[in-house]
MDTraj code that builds the backbone (N, CA, C; nanometers):
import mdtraj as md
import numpy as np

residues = "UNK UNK UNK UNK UNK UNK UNK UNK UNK UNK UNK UNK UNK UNK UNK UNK UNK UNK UNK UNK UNK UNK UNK UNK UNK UNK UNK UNK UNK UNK UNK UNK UNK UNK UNK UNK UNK UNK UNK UNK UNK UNK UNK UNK UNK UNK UNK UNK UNK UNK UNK UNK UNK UNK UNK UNK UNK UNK UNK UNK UNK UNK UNK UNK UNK UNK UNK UNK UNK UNK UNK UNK UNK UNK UNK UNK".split()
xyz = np.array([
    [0.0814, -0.1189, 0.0000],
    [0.0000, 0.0000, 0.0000],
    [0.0866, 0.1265, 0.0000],
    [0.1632, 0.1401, 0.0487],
    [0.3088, 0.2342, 0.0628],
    [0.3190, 0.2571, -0.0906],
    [0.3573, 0.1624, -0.1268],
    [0.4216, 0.1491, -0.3031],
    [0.3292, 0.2522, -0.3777],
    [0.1890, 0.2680, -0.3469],
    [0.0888, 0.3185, -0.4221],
    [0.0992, 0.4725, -0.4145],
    [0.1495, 0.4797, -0.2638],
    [0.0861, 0.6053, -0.1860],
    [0.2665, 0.6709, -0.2323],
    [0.3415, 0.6120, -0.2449],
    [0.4740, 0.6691, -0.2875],
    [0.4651, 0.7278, -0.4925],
    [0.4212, 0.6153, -0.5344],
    [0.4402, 0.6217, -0.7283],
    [0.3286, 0.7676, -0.6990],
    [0.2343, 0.7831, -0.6415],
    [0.1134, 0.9085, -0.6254],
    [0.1989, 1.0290, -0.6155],
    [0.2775, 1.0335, -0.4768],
    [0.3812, 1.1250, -0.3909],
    [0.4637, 1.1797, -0.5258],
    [0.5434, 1.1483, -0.5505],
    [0.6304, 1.1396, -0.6565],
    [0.6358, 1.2280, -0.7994],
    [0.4621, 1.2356, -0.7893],
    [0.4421, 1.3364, -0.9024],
    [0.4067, 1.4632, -0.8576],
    [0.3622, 1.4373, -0.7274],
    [0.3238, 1.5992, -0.6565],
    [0.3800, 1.7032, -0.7238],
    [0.4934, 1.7386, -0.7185],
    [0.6189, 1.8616, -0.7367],
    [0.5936, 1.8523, -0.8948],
    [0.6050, 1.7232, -0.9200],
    [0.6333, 1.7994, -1.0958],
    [0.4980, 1.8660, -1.1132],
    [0.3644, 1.8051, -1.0745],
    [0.2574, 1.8856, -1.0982],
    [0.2550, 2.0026, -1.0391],
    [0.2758, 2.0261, -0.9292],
    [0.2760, 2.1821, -0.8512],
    [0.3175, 2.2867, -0.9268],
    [0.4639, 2.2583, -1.0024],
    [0.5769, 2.2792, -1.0915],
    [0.4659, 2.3285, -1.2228],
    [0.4040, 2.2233, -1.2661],
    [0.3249, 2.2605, -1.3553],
    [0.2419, 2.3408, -1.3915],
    [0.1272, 2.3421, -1.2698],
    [0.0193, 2.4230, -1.2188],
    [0.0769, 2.5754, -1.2004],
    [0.2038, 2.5963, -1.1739],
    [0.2399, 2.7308, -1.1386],
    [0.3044, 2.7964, -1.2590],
    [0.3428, 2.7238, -1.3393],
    [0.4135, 2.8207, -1.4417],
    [0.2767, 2.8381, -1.5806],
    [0.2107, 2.7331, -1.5447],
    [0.0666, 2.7356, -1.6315],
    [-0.0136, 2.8580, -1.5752],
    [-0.0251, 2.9075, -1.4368],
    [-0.0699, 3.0239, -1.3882],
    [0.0058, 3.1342, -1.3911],
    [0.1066, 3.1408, -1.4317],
    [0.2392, 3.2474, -1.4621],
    [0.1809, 3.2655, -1.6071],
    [0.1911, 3.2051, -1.6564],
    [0.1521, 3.1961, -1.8284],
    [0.0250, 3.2871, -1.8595],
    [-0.0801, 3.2112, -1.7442],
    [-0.1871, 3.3159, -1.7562],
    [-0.2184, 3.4500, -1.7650],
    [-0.1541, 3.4480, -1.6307],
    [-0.1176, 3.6214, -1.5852],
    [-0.0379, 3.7326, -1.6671],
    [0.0751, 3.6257, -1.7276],
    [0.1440, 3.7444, -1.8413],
    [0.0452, 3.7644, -1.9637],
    [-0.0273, 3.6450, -1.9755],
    [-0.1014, 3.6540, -2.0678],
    [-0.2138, 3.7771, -2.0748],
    [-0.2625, 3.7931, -1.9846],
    [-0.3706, 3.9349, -1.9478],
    [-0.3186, 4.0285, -1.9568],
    [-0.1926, 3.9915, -1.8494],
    [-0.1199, 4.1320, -1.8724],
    [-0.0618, 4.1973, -2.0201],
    [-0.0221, 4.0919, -2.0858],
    [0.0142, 4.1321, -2.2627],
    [-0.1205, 4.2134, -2.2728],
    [-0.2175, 4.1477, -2.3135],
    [-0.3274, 4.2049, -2.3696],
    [-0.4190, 4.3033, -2.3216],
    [-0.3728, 4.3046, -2.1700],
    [-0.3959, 4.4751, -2.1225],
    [-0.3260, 4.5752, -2.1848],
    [-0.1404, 4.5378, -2.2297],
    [-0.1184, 4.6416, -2.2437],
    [-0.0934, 4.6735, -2.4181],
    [-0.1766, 4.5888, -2.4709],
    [-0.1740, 4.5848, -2.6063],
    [-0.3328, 4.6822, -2.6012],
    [-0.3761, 4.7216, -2.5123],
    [-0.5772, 4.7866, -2.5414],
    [-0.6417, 4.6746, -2.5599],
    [-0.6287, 4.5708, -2.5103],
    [-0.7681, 4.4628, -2.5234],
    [-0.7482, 4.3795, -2.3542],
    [-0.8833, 4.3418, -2.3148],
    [-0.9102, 4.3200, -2.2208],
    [-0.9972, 4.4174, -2.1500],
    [-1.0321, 4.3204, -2.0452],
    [-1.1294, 4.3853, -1.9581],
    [-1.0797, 4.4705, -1.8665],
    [-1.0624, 4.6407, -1.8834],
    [-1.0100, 4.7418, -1.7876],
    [-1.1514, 4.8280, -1.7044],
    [-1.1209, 4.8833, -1.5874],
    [-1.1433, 4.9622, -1.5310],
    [-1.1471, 5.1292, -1.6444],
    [-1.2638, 5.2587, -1.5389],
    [-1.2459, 5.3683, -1.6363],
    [-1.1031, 5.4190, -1.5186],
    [-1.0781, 5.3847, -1.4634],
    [-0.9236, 5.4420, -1.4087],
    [-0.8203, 5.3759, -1.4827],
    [-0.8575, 5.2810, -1.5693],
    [-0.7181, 5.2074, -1.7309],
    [-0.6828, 5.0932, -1.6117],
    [-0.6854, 5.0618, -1.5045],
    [-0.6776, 4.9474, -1.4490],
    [-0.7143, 4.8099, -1.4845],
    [-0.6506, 4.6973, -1.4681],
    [-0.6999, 4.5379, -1.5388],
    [-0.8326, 4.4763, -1.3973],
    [-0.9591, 4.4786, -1.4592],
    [-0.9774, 4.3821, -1.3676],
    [-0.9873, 4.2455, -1.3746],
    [-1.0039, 4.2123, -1.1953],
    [-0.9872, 4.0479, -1.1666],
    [-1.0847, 3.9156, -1.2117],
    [-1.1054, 3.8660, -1.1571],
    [-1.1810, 3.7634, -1.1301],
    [-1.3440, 3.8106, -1.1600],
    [-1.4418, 3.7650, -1.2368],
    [-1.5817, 3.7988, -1.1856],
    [-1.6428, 3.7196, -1.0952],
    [-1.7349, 3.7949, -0.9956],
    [-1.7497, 3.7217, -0.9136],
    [-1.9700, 3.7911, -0.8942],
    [-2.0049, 3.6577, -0.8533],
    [-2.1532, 3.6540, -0.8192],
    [-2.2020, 3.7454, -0.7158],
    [-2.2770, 3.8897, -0.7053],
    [-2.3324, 4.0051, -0.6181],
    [-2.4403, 4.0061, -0.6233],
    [-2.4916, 4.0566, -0.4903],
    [-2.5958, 4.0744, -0.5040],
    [-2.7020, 4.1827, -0.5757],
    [-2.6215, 4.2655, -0.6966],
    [-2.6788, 4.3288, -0.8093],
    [-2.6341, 4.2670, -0.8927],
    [-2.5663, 4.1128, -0.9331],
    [-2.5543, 4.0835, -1.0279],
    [-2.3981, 4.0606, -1.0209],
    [-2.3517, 3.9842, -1.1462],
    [-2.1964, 4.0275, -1.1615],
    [-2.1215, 4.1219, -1.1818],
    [-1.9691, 4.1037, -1.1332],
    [-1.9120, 4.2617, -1.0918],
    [-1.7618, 4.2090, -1.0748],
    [-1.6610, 4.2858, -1.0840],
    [-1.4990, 4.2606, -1.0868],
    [-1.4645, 4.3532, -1.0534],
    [-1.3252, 4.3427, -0.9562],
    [-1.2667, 4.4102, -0.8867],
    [-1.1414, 4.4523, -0.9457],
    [-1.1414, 4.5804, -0.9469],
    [-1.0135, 4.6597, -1.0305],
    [-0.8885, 4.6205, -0.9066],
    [-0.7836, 4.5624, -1.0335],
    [-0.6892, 4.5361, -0.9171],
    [-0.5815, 4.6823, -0.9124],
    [-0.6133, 4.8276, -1.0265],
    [-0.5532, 4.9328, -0.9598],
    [-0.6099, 4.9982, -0.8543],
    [-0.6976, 5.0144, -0.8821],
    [-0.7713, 5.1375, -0.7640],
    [-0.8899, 5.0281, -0.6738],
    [-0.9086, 4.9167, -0.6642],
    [-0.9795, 4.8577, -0.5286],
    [-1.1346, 4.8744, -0.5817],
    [-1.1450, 4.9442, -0.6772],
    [-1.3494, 4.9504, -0.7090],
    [-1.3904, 4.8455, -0.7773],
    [-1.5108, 4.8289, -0.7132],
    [-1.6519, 4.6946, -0.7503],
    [-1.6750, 4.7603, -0.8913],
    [-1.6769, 4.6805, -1.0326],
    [-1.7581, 4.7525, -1.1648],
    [-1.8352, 4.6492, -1.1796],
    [-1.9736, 4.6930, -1.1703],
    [-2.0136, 4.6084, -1.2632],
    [-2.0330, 4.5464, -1.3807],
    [-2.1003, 4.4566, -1.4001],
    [-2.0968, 4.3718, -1.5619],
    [-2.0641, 4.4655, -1.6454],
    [-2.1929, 4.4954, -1.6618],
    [-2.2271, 4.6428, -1.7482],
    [-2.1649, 4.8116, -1.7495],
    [-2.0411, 4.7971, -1.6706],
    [-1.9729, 4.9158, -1.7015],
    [-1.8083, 4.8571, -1.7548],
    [-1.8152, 4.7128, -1.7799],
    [-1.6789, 4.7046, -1.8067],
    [-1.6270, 4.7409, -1.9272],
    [-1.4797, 4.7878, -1.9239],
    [-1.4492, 4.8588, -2.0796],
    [-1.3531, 4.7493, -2.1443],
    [-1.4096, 4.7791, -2.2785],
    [-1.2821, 4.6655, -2.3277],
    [-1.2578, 4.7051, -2.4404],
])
top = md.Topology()
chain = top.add_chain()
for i, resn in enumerate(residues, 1):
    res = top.add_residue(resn, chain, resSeq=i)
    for name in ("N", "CA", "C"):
        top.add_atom(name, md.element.get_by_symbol(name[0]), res)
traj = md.Trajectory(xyz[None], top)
């Protein structure tokens, strides 16, 4: 049972390894295309984050200046 729980163990890191430069990838990726004028910005030219479920609906958080936009004011 060891044997199982070790060949499992073993791949941890290379996946972790994986998972993180695949999320590095992402992030430059937005970031390129923020600063190419495409993407979803803030009216302060800020990138926003994540959308997330409110109780007026959906809305993303500017990661320059800290403000809630909603759906419907995002610029792109």
């Amino acid at each position: 049972m060891l044997n199982e729980v070790y060949f499992v163990a073993r791949w941890l890191p290379i996946f972790a390894v994986l998972t993180s430069i695949s999320m590095l990838g992402w992030a430059a990726y937005r970031q390129w295309r923020w600063t190419q004028g495409h993407g979803l910005t803030c009216v302060c030219g800020g990138l926003l984050g994540i959308e997330k479920r409110g109780r007026f609906g959906p809305y993303r958080n500017c990661l320059a200046c800290g403000k809630n936009v909603a759906e419907h004011h995002y610029v792109e």
